[in-house]
C-alpha positions as CSV (number, residue, x, y, z in Angstrom):
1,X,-25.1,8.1,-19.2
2,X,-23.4,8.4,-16.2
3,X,-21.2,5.5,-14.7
4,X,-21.3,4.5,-11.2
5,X,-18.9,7.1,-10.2
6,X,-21.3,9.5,-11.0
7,X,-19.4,10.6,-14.3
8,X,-20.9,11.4,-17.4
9,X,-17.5,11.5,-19.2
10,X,-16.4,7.9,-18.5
11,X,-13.9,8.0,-16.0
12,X,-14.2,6.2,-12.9
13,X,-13.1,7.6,-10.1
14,X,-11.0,6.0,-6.9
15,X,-10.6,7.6,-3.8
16,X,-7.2,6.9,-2.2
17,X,-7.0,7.8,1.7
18,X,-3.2,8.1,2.0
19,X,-0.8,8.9,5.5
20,X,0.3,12.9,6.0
21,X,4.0,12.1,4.4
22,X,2.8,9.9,1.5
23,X,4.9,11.3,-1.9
24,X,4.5,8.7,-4.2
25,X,1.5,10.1,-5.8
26,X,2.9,10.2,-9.5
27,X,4.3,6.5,-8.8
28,X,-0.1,6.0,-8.2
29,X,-0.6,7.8,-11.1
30,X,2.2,6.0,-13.4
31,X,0.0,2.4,-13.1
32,X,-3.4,4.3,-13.4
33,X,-5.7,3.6,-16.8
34,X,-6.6,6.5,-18.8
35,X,-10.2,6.0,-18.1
36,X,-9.9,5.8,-13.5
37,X,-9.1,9.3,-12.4
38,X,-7.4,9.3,-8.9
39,X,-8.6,11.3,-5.9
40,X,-6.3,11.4,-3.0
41,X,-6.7,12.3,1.3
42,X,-4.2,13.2,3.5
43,X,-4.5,11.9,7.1
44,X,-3.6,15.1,9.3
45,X,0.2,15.7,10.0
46,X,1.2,13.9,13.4
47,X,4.7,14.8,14.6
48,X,5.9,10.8,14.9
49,X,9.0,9.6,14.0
50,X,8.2,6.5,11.7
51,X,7.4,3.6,13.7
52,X,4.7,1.5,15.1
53,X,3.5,4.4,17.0
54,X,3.1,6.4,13.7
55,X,1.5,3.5,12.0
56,X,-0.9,3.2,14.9
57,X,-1.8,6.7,14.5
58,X,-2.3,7.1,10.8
59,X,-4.3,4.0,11.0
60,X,-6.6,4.8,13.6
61,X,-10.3,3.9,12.5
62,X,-11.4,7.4,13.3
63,X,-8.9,9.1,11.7
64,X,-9.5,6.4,8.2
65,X,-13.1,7.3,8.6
66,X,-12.5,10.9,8.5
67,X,-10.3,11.4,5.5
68,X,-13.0,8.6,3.6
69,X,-16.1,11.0,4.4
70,X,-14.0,13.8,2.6
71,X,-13.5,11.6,-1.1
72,X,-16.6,10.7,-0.7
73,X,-18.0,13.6,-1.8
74,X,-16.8,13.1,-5.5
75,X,-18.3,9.8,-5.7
76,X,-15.6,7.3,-6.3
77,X,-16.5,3.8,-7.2
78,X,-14.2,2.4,-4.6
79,X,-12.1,3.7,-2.0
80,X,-8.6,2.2,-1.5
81,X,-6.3,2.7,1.9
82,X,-3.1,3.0,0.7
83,X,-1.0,2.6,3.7
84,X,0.3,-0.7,4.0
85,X,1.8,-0.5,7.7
86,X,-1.3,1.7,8.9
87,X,-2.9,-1.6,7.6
88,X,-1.1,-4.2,9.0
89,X,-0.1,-3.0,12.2
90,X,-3.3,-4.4,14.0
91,X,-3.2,-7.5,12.3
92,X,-6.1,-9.1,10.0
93,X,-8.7,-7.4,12.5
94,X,-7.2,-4.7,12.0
95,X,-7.3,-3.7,8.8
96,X,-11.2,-5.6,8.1
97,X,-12.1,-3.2,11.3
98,X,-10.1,-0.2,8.8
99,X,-12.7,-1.2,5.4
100,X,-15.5,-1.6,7.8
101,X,-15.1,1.9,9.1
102,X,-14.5,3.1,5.6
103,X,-17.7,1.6,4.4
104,X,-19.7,2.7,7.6
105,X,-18.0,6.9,6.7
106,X,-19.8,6.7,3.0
107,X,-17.6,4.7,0.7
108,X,-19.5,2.3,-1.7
109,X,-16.3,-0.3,-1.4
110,X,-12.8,-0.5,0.5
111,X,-10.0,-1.8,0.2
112,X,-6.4,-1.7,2.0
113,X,-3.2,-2.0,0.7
114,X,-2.3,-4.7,3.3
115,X,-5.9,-6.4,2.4
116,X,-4.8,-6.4,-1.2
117,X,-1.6,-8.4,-0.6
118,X,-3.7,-11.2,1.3
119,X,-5.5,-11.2,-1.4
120,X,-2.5,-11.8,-4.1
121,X,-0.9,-14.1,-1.9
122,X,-4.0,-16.4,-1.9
123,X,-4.6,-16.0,-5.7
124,X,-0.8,-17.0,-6.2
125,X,-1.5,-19.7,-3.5
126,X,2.0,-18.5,-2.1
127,X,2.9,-20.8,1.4
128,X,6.0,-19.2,1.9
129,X,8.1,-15.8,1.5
130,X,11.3,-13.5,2.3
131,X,10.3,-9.9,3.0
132,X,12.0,-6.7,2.0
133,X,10.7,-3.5,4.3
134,X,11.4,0.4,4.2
135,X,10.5,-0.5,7.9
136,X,12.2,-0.3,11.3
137,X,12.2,-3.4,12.8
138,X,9.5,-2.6,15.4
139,X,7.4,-2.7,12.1
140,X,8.7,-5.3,10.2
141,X,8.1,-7.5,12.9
142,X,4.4,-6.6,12.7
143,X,4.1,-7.1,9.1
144,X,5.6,-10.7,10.0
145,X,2.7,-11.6,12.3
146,X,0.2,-9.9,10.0
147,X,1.4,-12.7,7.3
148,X,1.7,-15.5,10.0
149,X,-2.2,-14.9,10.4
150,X,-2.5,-15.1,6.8
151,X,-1.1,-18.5,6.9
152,X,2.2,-17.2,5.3
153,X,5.4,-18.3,6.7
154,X,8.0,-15.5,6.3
155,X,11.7,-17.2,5.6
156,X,13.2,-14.3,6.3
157,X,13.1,-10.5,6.4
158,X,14.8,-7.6,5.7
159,X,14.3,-4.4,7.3
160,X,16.2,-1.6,5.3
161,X,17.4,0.5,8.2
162,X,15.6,3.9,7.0
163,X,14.6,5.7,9.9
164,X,12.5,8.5,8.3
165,X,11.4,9.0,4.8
166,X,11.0,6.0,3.7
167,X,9.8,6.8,0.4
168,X,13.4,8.4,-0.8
169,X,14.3,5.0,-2.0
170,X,13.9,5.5,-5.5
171,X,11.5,2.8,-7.3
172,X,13.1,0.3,-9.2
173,X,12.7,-2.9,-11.3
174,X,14.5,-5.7,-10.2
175,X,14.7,-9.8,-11.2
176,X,12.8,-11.9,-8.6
177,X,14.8,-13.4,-6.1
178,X,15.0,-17.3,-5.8
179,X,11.9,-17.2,-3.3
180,X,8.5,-15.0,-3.4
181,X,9.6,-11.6,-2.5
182,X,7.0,-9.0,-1.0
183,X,8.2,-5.5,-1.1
184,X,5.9,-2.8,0.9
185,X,5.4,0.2,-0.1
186,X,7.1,0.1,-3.5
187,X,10.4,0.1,-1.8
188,X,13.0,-1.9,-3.5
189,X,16.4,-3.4,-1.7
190,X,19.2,-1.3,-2.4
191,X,21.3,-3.2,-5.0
192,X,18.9,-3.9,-7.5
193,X,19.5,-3.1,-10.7
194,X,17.8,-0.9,-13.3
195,X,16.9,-1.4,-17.0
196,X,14.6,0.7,-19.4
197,X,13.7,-0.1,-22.9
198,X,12.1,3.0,-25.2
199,X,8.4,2.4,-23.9
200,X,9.1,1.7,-19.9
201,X,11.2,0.4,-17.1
202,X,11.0,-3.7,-17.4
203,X,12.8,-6.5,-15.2
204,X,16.6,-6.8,-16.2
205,X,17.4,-10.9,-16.2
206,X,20.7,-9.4,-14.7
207,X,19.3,-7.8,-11.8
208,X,19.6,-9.2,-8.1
209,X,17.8,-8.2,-4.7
């Protein structure tokens, strides 16, 4: 019997709608049960430096609702936006306007990277956090007010300087830091520390952000 994916073998299928430069698609795959098969969208390319104007443009409404009409076609059970600046970058009405439009293109449910941390953070019933970016500042700042409508107060934030390519800051573990840490984007700060044990990468009691 088929699943609601539209599979007979099993698998469930999620659509990810993803920006023109994503590369972290084996990093998607790497936390992915054997049974949820991955289908990923590009947003078209936009020559934009990365900034608020890029993150404006890759999460445009139009452009989300776009790329969602093109997964739908293989039926995924849900389709996720997995841009968390393209997310944030309007603020809470922002990214509910992003899962409406995704909804209204065909997808059966949405959900947003930047939706997925509110959700997290009121699970955890986290009040207060520092916050490590790939980000510019311009962007960093954005993701601040994003939280501050969550009801989050940021105690500080980091913004790692990278002004393009913010993905070539290789995914680590890393101890967490006195405080609740948010880290966009998979992007670790810079001195944390690595450990692996024979079956996979794990926390090292040693490591410091």
């Amino acid at each position: 019997m088929p699943d609601e994916s539209g599979r007979a073998s099993g698998l469930v299928g999620i659509g990810v709608v993803v920006p023109y430069d994503f590369a972290l698609d084996r990093e998607l795959w790497r936390w992915t049960p054997e049974r949820v098969a991955l289908h990923l969208t590009r947003t078209p390319y936009e020559d934009i430096p990365v900034g608020v104007d890029q993150a404006l443009t890759i999460g445009d409404v139009a452009t989300v609702a776009e790329a969602t009409r093109s997964v739908r076609l293989v039926e995924p059970a849900v389709i996720a936006y997995g841009c968390t600046s393209g997310s944030f970058v309007t603020g809470r009405e922002g990214e509910a306007a992003l899962r409406d439009a995704m909804v209204a293109a065909g997808a059966r449910r949405a959900v947003s990277t930047s939706g997925a941390l509110v959700r997290a953070i009121e699970t955890l019933g986290i009040g207060s956090m520092a916050v490590v970016t790939p980000y510019p500042d311009a962007v960093g700042a954005r993701l601040e007010t994003f939280l501050a409508e969550t009801g989050v107060k940021v105690t500080g934030t980091r913004n790692m300087g990278l002004t393009g390519r913010i993905w070539t800051a290789p995914p680590t573990w890393c101890a967490p830091p006195r405080r609740p840490a948010v880290t966009p984007c998979s992007s670790p700060a810079p001195t944390c520390r690595r450990t692996t044990s024979s079956r996979r990468s794990r926390p090292s009691s040693a490591g410091r952000c």
